[in-house]
N, C-alpha and C positions, 0 to 999 in steps of 0.2 A: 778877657777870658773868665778871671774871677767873677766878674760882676755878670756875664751870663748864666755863670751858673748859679749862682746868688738868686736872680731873678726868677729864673725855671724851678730852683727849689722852691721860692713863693710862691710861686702860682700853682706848682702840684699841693704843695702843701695846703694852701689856703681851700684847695677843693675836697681835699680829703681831712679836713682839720676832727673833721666829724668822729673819723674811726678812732683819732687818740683820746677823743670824749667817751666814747662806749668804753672803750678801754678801761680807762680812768675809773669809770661808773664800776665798772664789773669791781678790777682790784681794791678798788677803797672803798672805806663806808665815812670819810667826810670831805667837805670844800679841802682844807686845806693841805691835805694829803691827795685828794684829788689834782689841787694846781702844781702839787710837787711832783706829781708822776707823768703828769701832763706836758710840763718844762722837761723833766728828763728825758724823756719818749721824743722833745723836738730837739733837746739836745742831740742824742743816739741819731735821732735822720739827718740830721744836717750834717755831725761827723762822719759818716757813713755814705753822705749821697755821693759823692764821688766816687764811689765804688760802686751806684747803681749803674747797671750796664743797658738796662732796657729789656732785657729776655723775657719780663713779665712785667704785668702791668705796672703804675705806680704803688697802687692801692693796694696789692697782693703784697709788695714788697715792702710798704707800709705797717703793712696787719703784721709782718714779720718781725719785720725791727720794732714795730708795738707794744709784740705780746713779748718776745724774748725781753723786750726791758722791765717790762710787767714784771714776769715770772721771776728774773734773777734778782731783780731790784726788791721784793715778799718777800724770797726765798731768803734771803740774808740776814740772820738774826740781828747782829749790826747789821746798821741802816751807813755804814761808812761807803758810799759813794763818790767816785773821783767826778765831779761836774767840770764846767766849762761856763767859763763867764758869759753868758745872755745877751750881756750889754751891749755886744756891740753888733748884733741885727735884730733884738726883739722888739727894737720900734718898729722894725719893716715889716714885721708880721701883724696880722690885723686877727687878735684870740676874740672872736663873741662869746659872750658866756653861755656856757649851755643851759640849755634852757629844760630842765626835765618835769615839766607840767604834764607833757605830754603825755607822760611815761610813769606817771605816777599809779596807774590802774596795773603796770607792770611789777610795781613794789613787793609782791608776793613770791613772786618769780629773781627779780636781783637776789631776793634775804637769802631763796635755797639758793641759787647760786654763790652765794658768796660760800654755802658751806661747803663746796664743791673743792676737790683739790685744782692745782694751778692749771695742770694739763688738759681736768676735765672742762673746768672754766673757758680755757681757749677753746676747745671744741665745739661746746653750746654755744659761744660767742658765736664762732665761724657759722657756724650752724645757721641760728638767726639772724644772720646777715647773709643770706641764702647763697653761701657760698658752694660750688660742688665741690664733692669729695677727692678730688684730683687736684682742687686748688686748698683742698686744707689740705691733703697729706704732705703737699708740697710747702705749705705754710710752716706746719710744723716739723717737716723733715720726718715723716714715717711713712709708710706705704699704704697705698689706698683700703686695702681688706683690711690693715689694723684701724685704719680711722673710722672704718665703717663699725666695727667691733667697738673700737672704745667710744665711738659714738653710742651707740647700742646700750652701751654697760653706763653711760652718762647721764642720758635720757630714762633709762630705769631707777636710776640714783633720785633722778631728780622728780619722780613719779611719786616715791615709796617720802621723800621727803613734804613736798606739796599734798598726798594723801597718806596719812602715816596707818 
């Protein structure tokens, strides 16, 4: 029983490895705060998956437990976090490094976002990952008219920021 759930957390995992990279990118500005947020964020799913029930997708429930570790793990002026030892499935996980060449014509766009506070951050994320507004309110736990609002007031931030 363990070892199938083991395995199904691999295989969701490894197909959405992707969003805990965006993530990662959004909240930090280097590698190795990067790979620390990256481990925590797979720590938080794999503690957690056994309580995923399936009601939404993987990948929605993903962006959840993503961004909530994002935000409380910033949010804490100590960085004092209870972890969980790695070692004994981080062989089985296959991390490619992300690769942001791609993305590098986006660098104007991360800088204001990083000035962005955590909630707006999560928005704009959701946002460019063309999530609809039914699946971020539900991501973030707020109601669709406020995310379209705080969406609104995010997007203007980040206008007056990008054009000053």
């Amino acid at each position: 029983m363990q070892k199938d759930l083991e395995d199904k957390f691999l295989s969701d995992f490894e197909k959405n490895q992707n969003i805990a990279h965006k993530i990662c990118r959004i909240y930090t500005t280097n590698n190795d705060a990067h790979k620390d947020l990256f481990q925590e964020i797979t720590i938080q799913l794999w503690k957690n998956y056994p309580k995923f029930r399936g009601d939404s997708k993987f990948s929605t429930w993903m962006y959840r437990v993503a961004l909530n570790t994002a935000i409380s793990l910033y949010r804490k002026s100590t960085r004092t976090v209870k972890t969980q030892d790695i070692s004994d499935f981080a062989y089985k996980i296959k991390s490619t490094d992300y690769d942001d060449t791609e993305e590098l014509q986006l660098k104007a766009l991360y800088k204001a976002i990083h000035q962005l506070n955590d909630i707006d951050k999560a928005l704009i994320f959701l946002y460019l990952e063309d999530k609809p507004y039914k699946e971020i309110s539900e991501t973030l736990g707020i109601s669709s008219v406020n995310a379209r609002v705080k969406m609104n007031r995010a997007k203007e931030k980040l206008k007056n920021i990008l054009n000053p």
